[in-house]
C-alpha positions as CSV (number, residue, x, y, z in Angstrom):
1,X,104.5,130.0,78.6
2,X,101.8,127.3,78.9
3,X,103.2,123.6,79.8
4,X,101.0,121.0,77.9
5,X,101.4,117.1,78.8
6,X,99.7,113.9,77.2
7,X,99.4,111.2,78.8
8,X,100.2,107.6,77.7
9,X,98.8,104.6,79.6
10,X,97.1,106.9,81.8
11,X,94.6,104.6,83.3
12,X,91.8,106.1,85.5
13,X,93.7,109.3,85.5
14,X,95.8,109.1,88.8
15,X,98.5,110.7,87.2
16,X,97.1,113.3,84.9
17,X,95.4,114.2,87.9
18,X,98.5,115.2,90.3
19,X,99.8,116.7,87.4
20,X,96.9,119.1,86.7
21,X,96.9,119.8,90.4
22,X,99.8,122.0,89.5
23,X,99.0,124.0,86.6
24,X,99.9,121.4,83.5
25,X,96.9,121.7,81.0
26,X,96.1,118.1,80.3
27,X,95.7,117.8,77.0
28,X,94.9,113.6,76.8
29,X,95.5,110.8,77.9
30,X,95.2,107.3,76.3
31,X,95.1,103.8,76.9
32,X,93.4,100.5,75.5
33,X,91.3,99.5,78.5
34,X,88.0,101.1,77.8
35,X,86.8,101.4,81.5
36,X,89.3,104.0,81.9
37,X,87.1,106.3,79.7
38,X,84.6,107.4,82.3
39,X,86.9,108.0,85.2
40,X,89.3,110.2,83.0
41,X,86.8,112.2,81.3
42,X,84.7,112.6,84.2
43,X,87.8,114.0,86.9
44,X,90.1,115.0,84.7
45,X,87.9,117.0,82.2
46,X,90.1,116.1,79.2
47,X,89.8,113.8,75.9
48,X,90.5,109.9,76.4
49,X,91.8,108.3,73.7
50,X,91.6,104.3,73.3
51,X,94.3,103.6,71.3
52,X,97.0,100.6,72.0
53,X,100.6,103.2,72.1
54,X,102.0,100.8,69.1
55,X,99.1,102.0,67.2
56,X,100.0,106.0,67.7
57,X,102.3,107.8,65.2
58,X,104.5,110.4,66.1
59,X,102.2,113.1,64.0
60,X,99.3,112.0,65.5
61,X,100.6,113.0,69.0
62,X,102.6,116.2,68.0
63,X,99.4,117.1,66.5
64,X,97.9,116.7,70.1
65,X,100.2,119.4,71.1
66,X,99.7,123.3,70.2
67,X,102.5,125.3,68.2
68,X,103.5,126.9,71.4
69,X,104.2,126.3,74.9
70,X,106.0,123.3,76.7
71,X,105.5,119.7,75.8
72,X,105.5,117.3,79.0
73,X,105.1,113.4,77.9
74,X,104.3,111.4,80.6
75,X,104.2,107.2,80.6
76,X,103.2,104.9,83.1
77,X,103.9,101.5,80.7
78,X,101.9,98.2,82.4
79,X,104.2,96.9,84.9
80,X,103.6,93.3,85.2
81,X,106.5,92.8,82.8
82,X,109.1,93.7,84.8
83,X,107.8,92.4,88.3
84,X,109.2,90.5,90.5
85,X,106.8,87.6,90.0
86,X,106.7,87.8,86.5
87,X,109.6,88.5,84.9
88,X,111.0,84.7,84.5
89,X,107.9,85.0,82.4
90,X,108.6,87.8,80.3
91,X,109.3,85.5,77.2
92,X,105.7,85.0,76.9
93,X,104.6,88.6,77.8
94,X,104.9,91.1,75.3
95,X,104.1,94.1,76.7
96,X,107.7,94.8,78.3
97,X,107.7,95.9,74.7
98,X,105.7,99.0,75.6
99,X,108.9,100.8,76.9
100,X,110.1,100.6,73.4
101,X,107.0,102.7,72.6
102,X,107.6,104.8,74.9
103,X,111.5,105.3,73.2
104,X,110.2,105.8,69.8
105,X,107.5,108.9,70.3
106,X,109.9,110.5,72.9
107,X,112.8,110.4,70.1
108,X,110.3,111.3,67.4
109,X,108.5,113.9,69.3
110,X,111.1,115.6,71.4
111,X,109.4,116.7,74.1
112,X,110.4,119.2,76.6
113,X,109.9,116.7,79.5
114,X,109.6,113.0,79.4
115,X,108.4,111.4,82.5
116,X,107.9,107.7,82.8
117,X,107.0,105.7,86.6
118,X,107.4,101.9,86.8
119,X,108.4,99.4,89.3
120,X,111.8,99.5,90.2
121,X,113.3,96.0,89.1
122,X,113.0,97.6,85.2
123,X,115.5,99.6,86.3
124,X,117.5,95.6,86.8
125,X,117.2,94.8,83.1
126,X,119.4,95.8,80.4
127,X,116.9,97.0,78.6
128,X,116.6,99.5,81.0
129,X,120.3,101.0,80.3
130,X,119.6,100.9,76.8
131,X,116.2,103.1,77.1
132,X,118.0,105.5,79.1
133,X,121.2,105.6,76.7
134,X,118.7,106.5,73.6
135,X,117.1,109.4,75.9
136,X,120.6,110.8,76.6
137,X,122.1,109.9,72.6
138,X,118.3,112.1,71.4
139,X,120.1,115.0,73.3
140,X,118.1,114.2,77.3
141,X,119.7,115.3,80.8
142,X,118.3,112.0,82.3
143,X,117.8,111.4,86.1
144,X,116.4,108.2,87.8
145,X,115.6,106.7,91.0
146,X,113.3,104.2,93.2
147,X,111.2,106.5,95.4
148,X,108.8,105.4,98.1
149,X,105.5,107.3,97.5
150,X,104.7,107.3,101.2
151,X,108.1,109.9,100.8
152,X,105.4,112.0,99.3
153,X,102.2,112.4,101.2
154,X,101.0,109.2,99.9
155,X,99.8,107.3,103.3
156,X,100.9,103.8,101.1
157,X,104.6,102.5,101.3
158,X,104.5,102.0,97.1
159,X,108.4,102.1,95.7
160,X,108.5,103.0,92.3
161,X,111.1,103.6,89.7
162,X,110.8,107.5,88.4
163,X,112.9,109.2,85.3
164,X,112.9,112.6,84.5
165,X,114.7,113.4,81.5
166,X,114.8,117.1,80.2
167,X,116.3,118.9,77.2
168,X,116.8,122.0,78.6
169,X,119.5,120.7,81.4
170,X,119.7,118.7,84.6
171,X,116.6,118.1,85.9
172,X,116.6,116.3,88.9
173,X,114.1,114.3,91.0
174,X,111.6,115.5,93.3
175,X,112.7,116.3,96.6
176,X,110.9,113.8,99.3
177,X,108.8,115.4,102.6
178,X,110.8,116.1,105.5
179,X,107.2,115.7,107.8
180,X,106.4,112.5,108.9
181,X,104.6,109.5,106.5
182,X,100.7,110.1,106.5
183,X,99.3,107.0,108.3
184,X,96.0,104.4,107.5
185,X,94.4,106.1,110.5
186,X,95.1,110.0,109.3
187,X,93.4,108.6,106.0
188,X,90.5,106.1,106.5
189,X,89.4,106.7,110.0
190,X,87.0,108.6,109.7
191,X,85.5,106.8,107.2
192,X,81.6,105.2,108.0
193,X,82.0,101.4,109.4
194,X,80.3,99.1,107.1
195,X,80.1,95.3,107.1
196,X,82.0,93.1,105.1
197,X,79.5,92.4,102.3
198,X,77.7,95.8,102.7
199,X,78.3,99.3,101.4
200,X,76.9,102.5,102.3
201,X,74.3,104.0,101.1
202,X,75.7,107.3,100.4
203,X,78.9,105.8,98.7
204,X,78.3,103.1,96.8
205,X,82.3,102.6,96.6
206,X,82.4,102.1,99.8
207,X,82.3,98.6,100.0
208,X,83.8,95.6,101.0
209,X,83.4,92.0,99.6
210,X,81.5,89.2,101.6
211,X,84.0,87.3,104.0
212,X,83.3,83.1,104.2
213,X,82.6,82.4,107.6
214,X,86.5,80.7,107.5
215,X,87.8,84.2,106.7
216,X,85.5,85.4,109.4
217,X,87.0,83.5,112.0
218,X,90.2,84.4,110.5
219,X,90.1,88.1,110.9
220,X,88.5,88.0,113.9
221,X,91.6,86.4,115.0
222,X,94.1,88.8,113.7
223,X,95.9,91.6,114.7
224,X,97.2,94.6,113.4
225,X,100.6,94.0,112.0
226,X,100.2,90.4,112.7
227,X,100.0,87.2,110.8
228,X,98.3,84.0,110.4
229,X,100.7,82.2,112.8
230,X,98.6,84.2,115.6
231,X,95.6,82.1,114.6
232,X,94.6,79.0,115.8
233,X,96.3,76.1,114.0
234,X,92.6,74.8,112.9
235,X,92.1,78.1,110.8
236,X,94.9,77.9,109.2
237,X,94.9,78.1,105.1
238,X,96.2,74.4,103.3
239,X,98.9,76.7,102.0
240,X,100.1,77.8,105.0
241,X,101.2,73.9,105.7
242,X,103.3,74.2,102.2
243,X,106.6,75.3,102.6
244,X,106.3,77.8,100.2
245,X,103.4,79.2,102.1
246,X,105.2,79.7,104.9
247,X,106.8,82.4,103.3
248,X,104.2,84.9,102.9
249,X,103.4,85.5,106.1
250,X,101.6,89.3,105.1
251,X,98.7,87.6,103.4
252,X,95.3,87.4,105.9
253,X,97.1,89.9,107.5
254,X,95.3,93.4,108.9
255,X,96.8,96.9,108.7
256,X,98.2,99.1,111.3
257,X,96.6,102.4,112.1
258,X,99.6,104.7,112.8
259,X,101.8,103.3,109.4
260,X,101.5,103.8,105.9
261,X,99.1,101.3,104.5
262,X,101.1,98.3,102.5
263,X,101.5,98.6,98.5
264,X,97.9,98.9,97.3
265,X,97.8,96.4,94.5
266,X,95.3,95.3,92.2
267,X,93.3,92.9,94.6
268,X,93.7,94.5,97.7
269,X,90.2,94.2,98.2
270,X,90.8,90.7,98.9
271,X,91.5,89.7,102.4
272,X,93.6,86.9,101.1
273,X,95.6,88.8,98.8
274,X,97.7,90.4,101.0
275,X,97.8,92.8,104.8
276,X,94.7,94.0,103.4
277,X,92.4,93.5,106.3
278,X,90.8,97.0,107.9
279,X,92.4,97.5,111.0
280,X,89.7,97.2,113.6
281,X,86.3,96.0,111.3
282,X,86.1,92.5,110.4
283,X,86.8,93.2,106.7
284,X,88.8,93.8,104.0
285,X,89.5,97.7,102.6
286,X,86.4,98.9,100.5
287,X,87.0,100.2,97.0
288,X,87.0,104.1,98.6
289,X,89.3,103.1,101.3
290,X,92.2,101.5,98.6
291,X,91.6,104.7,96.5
292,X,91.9,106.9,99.4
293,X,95.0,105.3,100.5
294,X,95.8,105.5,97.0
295,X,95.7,109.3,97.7
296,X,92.7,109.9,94.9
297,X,90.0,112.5,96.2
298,X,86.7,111.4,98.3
299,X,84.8,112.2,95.3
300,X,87.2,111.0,92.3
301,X,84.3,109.0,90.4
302,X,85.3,105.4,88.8
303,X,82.1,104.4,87.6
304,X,78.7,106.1,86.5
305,X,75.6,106.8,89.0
306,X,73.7,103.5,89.0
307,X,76.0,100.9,87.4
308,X,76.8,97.8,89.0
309,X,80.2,97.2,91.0
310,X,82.7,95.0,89.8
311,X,85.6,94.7,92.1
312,X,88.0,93.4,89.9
313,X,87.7,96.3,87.7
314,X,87.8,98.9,89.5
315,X,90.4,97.2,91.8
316,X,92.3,97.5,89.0
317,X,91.9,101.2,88.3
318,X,92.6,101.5,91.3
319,X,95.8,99.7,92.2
320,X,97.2,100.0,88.7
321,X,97.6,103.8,89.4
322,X,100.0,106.4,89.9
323,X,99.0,107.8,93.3
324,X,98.2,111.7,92.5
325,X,100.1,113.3,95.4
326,X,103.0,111.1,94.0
327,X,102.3,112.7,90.5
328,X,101.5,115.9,92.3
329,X,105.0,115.9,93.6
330,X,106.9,115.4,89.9
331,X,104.1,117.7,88.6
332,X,105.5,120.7,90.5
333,X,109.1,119.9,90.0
334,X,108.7,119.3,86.5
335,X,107.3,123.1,86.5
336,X,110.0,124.9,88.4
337,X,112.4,123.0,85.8
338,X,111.1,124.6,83.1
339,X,110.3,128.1,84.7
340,X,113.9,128.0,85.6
341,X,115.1,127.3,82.4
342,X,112.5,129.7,80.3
């Protein structure tokens, strides 16, 4: 019996992707940023529809679904919400909302399998408890838990909050590797050097922003694993002097070879933005190094032949995905679930 999935805020397609990997047909995914289009469609070879969730009935995605077969919903709802840095916030931000989406087709639908990934202070809130309460009152075996995707062949330490919740039993959580972490040199290595500003010529994703001649001086004064308190005082950032700049001593920081990379996030093409420098090259991680470390594919394709890069948009394809070996991972033990339950 076939297993079917649609996929809701699926982004560039990191997650459909992992889960196609292992035998799930992929049947769409949707999402209201419209630069997702290309990079689904392209890698993942399956309909993108751009639709905000609130906006989708639950006939309109049953009727994505054949008559027969297993029906896998998958969610990955924004997760600025519910972070850490914004959640004082959340007043003002409705999109914490979303999960509430997420609650309403899963009821209406009933699907087989519901799987949802977020970050893991969600899991904090009581709106949290109640999500989980309506999966189990609608008749769900739910499990939860933070995971750390480098757990998973994901060369990244990411922790993320991921629920299963099946109606044909227990369902469990993915098992993590018992082989060591994949490291930022197992990954990007052997990667082409490039300059910070330049790109190569074969790759046009891999490439790195311009450094000022300030963050220059700066890297060329760091250390892997280090911080800016190794530089010279005279390079130090304004912020550094604040107190509360002293307390983010990752940021202008460079990577280690031989550890997972840090949490790739939205900006880390940034040197700034976080332990983001390369660790050798004076430079921040290009586009292809993130997604690499994000675990897509060498040739995953974000953008068309030809157009022009924008950083900050495919940054946040990018970092706003579910890694695919991560998804890869809950894609195969979503499908021995269901075997053993057929």
């Amino acid at each position: 019996m076939g297993v079917f999935a649609v996929d809701l805020f699926c982004g560039a397609g990191g997650l459909s992707l992992g889960l196609k990997r292992t035998g799930i047909d992929i049947l769409a995914g949707l999402d209201n940023d419209p630069s997702c289009r290309f990079p689904y469609e392209t890698n993942i070879q399956a309909p993108f529809i751009e639709q905000d969730v609130e906006a989708l009935s639950v006939d309109a995605l049953a009727g994505l679904f054949p008559s027969t077969g297993r029906k896998v919903l998958v969610a990955c709802a924004p997760c600025q919400p519910f972070s850490g840095l914004t959640a004082k916030n959340r007043g003002e931000d409705t999109r914490w909302k979303l999960l509430l989406e997420v609650q309403r087709l899963t009821v209406g639908l009933k699907p087989d399998v519901l799987s949802l990934e977020n970050v893991p202070r969600l899991a904090k809130l009581p709106l949290w408890e109640a999500f989980v309460q309506s999966l189990r009152n609608a008749g769900y075996h739910v499990s939860w838990g933070v995971k750390d995707a480098s757990r998973y062949s994901v060369p990244q330490r990411r922790t993320r909050l991921v629920l299963l919740a099946s109606l044909h039993g227990e369902i469990g959580l993915p098992a993590p590797n018992a082989s060591a972490p994949t490291t930022v040199r197992q990954t990007i290595a052997n990667l082409p050097a490039v300059e910070a500003g330049q790109s190569l010529s074969t790759d046009i994703l891999h490439r790195s922003r311009n450094l000022t001649q300030a963050n220059l001086a700066r890297i060329r004064q760091s250390r892997q694993s280090g911080t800016w308190r190794d530089w010279p005082v005279d390079l130090r950032a304004a912020c550094h002097t604040r107190t509360t700049g002293k307390t983010f001593p990752s940021v202008y920081g460079r990577m280690a070879w031989d550890a997972p990379s840090p949490t790739i996030t939205t900006q880390f093409y940034g040197f700034g933005n976080g332990r983001f420098g390369h660790p050798e090259q004076d430079r921040a991680l290009t586009l292809r190094e993130g997604a690499t470390l994000q675990s897509f594919p060498p040739d995953f394709q974000f953008i068309p032949t030809g157009r022009k890069i924008s950083f900050k948009e495919i940054g946040r394809l990018i970092g706003n995905a579910v890694p695919p070996k991560l998804a890869e991972a809950i894609g195969t033990h979503i499908v021995s679930h269901l075997q053993a339950v057929a």
